[in-house]
C-alpha positions in Angstrom: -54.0 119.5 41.0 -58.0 120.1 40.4 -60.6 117.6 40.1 -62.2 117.4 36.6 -65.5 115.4 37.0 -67.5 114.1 33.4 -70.7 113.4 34.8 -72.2 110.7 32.0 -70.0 111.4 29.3 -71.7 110.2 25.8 -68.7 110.5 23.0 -65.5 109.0 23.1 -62.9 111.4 21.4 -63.9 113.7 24.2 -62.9 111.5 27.3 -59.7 110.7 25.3 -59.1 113.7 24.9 -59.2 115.1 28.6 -57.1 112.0 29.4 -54.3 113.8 27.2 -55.8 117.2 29.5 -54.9 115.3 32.5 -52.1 114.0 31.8 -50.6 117.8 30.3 -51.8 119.2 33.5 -51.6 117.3 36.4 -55.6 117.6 36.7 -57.5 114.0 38.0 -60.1 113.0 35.4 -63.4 111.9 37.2 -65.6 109.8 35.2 -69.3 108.8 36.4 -71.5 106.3 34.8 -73.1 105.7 33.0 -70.7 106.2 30.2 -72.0 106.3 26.5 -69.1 104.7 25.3 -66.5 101.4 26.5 -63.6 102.9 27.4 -61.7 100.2 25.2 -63.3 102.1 22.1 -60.6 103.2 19.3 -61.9 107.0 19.3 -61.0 106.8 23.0 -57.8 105.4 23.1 -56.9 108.1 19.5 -58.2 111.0 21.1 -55.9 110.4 24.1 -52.9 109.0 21.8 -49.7 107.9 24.0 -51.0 109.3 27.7 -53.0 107.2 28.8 -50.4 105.6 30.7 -49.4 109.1 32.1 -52.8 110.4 33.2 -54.4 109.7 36.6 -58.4 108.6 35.7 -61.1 107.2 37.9 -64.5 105.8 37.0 -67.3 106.0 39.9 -70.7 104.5 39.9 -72.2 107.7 40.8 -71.7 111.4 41.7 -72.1 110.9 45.4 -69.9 108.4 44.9 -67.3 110.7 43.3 -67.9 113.7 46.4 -67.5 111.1 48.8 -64.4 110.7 48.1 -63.4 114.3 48.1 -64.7 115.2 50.7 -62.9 118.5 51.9 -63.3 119.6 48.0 -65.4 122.5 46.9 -67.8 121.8 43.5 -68.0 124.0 40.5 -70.6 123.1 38.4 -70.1 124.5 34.9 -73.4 125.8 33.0 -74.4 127.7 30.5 -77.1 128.8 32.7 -74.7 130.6 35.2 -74.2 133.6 35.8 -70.8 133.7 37.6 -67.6 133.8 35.4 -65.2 131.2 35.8 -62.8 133.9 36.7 -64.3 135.1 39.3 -63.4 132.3 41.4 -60.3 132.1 43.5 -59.6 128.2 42.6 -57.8 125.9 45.4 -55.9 123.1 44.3 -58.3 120.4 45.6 -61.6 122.1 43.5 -63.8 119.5 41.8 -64.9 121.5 38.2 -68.0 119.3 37.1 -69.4 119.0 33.6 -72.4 117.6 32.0 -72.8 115.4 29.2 -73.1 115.9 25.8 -75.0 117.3 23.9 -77.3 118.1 27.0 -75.2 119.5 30.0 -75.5 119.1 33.5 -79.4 118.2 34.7 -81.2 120.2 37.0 -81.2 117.4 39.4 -77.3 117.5 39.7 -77.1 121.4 39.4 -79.1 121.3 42.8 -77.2 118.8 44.0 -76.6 120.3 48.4 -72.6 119.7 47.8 -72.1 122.5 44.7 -70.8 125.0 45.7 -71.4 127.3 42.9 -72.4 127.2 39.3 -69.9 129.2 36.3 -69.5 129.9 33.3 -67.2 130.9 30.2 -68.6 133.5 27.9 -69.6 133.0 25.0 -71.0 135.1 22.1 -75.0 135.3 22.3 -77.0 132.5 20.6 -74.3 130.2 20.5 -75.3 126.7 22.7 -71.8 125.5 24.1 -68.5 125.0 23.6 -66.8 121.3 22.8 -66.8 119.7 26.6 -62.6 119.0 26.7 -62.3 122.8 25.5 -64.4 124.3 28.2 -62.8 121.4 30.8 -59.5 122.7 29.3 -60.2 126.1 30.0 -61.1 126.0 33.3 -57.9 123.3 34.2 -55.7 126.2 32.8 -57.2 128.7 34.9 -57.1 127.2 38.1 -53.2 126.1 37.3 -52.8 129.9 36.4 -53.9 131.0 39.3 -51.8 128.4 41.6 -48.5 130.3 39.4 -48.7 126.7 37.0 -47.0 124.9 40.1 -44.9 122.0 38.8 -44.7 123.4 35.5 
């Protein structure tokens, strides 16, 4: 299944909860430092309830460190700022979807980063800033297992 990459995640409940995304899914969860938050914190281990234990997670000292890796794997880097759909993407299984932090989103530095392959986005209504980070990673997961007919479903 896809690669979900938090690049410097800042709150708790939302890790845990894309633990519990991974774990539904089938998706790897990508986490690279820094994180704003010990992953023994109580709003982590909540958010993601009882699957922990069932979710695959990784924790990487950098991005590079995270692409190097994947190496084969195409980036999607999701932004605000896009102006692709995440639709309009014909997803393979090995995709790495990337997301920023919170409250901020992914920085120009990593948005220019030579391996992305593109930068997407899901529509929103006008004037609103973002969607909560698991919702938008949750989002994207589904699509990409929609396209692949939600293989081991």
């Amino acid at each position: 299944m896809v690669h979900v990459v938090y690049f410097e995640p800042r709150i708790p409940g939302n890790t845990g909860s894309a633990i519990r995304l991974a774990a539904v899914s089938g998706a790897r969860l990508h986490l690279v430092e820094p994180l704003g938050f010990d992953l023994s914190e109580a709003k982590l281990k909540r958010a993601g309830l009882d699957y922990h234990d069932l979710a695959v997670m990784d924790v990487h000292p950098s991005l590079d460190a995270v692409l190097d890796v994947l190496p084969g794997s195409r980036v999607f880097a999701f932004t605000t700022r896009a102006t692709v759909g995440y639709t309009e993407v014909e997803y393979r299984p090995d995709d790495v979807l990337l997301f920023g932090p919170e409250p901020t989103g992914l920085p120009d530095d990593v948005l220019a980063h030579p391996r992305i392959t593109d930068q997407v986005k899901i529509p929103m209504l006008p004037g609103r800033r973002s969607l909560n980070l698991t919702n938008a990673a949750s989002i994207a997961v589904y699509e990409v297992w929609r396209q692949g007919g939600f293989a081991g479903a």
